[in-house]
N, C-alpha and C positions, 0 to 999 in steps of 0.2 A: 078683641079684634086686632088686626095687624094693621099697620097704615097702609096708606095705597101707596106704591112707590112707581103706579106704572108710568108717569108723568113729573121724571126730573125738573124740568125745564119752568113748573110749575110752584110755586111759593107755598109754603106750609100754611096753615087758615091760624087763626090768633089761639084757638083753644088748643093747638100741639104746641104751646113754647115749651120748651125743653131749659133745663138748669142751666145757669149760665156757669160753665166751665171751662174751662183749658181747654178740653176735646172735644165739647161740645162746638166752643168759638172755630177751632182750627176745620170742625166741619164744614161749619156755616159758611168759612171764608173760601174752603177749595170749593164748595157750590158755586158761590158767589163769583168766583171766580172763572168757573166752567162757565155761570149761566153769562157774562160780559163777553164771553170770548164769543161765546153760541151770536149773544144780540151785534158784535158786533161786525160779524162777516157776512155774507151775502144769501147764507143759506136763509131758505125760507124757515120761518118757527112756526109751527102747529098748536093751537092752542085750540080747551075745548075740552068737554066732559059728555055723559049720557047718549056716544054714538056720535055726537055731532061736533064735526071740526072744522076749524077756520085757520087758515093764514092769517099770523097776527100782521096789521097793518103796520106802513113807515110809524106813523103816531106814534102807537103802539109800543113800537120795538124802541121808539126813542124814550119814553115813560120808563117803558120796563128798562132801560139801559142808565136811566137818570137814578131813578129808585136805586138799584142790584148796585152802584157807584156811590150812592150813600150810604149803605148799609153795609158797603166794604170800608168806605174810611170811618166809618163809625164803628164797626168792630173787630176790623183785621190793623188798625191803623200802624200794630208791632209788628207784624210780618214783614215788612220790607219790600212790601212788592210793589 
């Protein structure tokens, strides 16, 4: 089966860890990256699976914003960004 990719914005589940590699990392970090940029402008985020969707709340977006900011200095920390 193919993953689902129709939902970037959304974090991979624990049983898709992938190798940790070079290209694998520099993936992880342009996401990681996108997905900081997404949490931190104004646009609304949609979150939500089986048809049903929500505006992710202020909360929310600041969780997802704290997480996606540890998980970039914890593995882009060589990037320079």
């Amino acid at each position: 089966t193919e993953p689902d990719t129709s939902a970037p914005q959304q974090t991979a589940p624990a049983s898709s860890t992938q190798p940790d590699t070079a290209a694998n990392r520099a993936e992880l970090c342009k996401q990681l990256s996108s997905n900081i940029s997404l949490l931190q402008s104004k646009q609304p985020v949609v979150t939500g699976g089986n048809g049903k969707q929500t505006v992710m709340s202020d909360n929310a977006r600041e969780t997802q914003l704290a997480t996606a900011r540890a998980q970039q200095a914890q593995y882009c920390a060589s990037t320079g960004s």
